[in-house]
C-alpha positions as CSV (number, residue, x, y, z in Angstrom):
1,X,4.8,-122.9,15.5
2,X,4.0,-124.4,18.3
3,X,6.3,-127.3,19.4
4,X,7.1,-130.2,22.0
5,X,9.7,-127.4,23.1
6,X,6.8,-125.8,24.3
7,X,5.0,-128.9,26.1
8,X,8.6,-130.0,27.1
9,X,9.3,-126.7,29.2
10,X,5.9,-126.4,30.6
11,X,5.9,-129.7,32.4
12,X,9.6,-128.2,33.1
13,X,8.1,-125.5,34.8
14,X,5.9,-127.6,36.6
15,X,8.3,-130.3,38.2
16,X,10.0,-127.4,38.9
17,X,7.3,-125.6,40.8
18,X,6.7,-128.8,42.9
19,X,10.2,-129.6,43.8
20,X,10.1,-125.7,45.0
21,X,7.3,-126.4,47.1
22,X,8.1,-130.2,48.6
23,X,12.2,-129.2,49.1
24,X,13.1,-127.7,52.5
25,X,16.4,-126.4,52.2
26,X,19.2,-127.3,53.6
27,X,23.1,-126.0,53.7
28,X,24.3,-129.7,52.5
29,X,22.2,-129.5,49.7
30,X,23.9,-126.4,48.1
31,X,24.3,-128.4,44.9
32,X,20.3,-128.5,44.6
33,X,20.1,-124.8,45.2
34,X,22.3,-124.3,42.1
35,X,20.7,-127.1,40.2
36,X,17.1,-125.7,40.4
37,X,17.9,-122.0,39.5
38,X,19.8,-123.3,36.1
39,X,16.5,-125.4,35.6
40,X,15.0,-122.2,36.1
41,X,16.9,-120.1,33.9
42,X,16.5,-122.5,31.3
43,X,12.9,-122.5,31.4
44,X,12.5,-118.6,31.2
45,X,14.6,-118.7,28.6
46,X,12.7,-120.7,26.7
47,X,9.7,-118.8,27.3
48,X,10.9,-115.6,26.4
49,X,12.0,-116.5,22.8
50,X,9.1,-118.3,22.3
51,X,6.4,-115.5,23.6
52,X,8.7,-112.9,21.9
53,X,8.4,-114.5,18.5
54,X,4.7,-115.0,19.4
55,X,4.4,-111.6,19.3
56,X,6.2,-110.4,16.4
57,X,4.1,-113.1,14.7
58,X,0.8,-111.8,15.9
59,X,1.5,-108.2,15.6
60,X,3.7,-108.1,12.0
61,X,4.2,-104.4,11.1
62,X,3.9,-103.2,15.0
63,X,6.4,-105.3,16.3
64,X,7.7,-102.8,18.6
65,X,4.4,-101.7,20.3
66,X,3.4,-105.5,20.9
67,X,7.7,-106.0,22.6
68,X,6.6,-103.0,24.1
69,X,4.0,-104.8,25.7
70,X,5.2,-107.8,26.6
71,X,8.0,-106.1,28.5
72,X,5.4,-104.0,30.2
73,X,3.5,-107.1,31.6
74,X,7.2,-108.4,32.3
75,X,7.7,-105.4,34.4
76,X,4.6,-105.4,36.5
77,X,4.9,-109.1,37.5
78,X,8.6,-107.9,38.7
79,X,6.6,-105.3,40.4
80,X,3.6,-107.4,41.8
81,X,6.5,-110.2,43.2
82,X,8.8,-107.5,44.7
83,X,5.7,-105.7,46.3
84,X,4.3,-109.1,47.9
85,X,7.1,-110.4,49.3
86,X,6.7,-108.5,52.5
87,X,3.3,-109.8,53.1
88,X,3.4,-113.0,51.6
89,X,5.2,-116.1,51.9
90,X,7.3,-118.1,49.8
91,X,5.3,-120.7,49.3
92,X,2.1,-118.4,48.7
93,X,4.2,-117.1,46.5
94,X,4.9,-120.4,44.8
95,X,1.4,-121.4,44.7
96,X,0.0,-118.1,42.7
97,X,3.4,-118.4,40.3
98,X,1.7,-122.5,39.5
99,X,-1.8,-121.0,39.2
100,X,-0.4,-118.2,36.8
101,X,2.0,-120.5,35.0
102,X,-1.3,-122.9,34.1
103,X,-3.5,-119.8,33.1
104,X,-1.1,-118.8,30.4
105,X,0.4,-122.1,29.3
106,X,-4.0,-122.1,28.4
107,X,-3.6,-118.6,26.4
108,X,-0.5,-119.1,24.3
109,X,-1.4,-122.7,23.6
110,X,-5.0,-121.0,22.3
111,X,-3.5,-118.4,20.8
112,X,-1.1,-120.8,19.0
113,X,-4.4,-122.7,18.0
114,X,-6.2,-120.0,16.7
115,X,-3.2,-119.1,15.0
116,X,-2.2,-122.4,13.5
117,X,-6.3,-122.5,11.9
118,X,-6.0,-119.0,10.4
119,X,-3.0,-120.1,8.9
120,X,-4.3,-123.7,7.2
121,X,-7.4,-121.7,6.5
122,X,-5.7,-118.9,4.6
123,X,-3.3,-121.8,2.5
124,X,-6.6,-124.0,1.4
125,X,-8.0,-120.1,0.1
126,X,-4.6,-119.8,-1.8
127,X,-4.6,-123.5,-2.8
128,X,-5.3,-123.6,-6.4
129,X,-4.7,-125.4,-9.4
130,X,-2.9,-124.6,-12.3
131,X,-4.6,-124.3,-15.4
132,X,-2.3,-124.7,-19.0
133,X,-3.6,-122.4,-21.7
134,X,-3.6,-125.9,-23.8
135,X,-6.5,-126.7,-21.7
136,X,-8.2,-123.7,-21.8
């Protein structure tokens, strides 16, 4: 399951990050403004079909507890960005979004890990031979 999709957006993610912090905006460069938030909404799409599926995968049977979830911890980064922004600023902001982005690009790629030897475990348990009854 896990894919160069998945490497591809990261580094995405983190161009995208830098250019956010090294850019100082300017009314001329309206075009870049545009630019970065498609990059952006290309990204998070990405990430949210690919955690989604993740998640049904993980959790097969309870599929709606573990959406559930996900949209729960959705929620309260909303929550936790909205309630900051008074007191912090944007590029604070920018720097705990990298530090975030790196701790669970680490997770889902060792969840997907774990997951991937479970799986090649559980098909070498199931890998057997056929015997004929002529051979038997």
């Amino acid at each position: 399951m896990f894919t160069i999709l998945n490497t591809i957006v990261q580094l995405l993610n983190l161009c995208l990050l830098s250019a956010l912090l090294l850019w100082r905006p300017d009314p001329e460069q309206w075009i870049v403004f545009y630019l970065l938030a498609a990059i952006w909404g290309t990204a998070d799409a990405v990430w949210l079909v690919q955690v989604n599926a993740l998640s049904g995968i993980l959790f097969p049977g309870n599929e709606e507890a573990a959406y559930s979830n996900f949209r729960l911890w959705e929620a309260t980064g909303s929550v936790f960005s909205y309630a900051s922004a008074p007191y912090l600023c944007v590029r604070t902001r920018l720097h705990i979004l990298l530090g975030v982005l790196l701790v669970g690009f680490s997770g889902y790629t060792t969840i997907e890990v774990m997951e991937y030897k479970a799986k090649k475990h559980h098909h070498k348990e199931r890998n057997f031979e056929l015997v004929s009854k002529t051979e038997q």
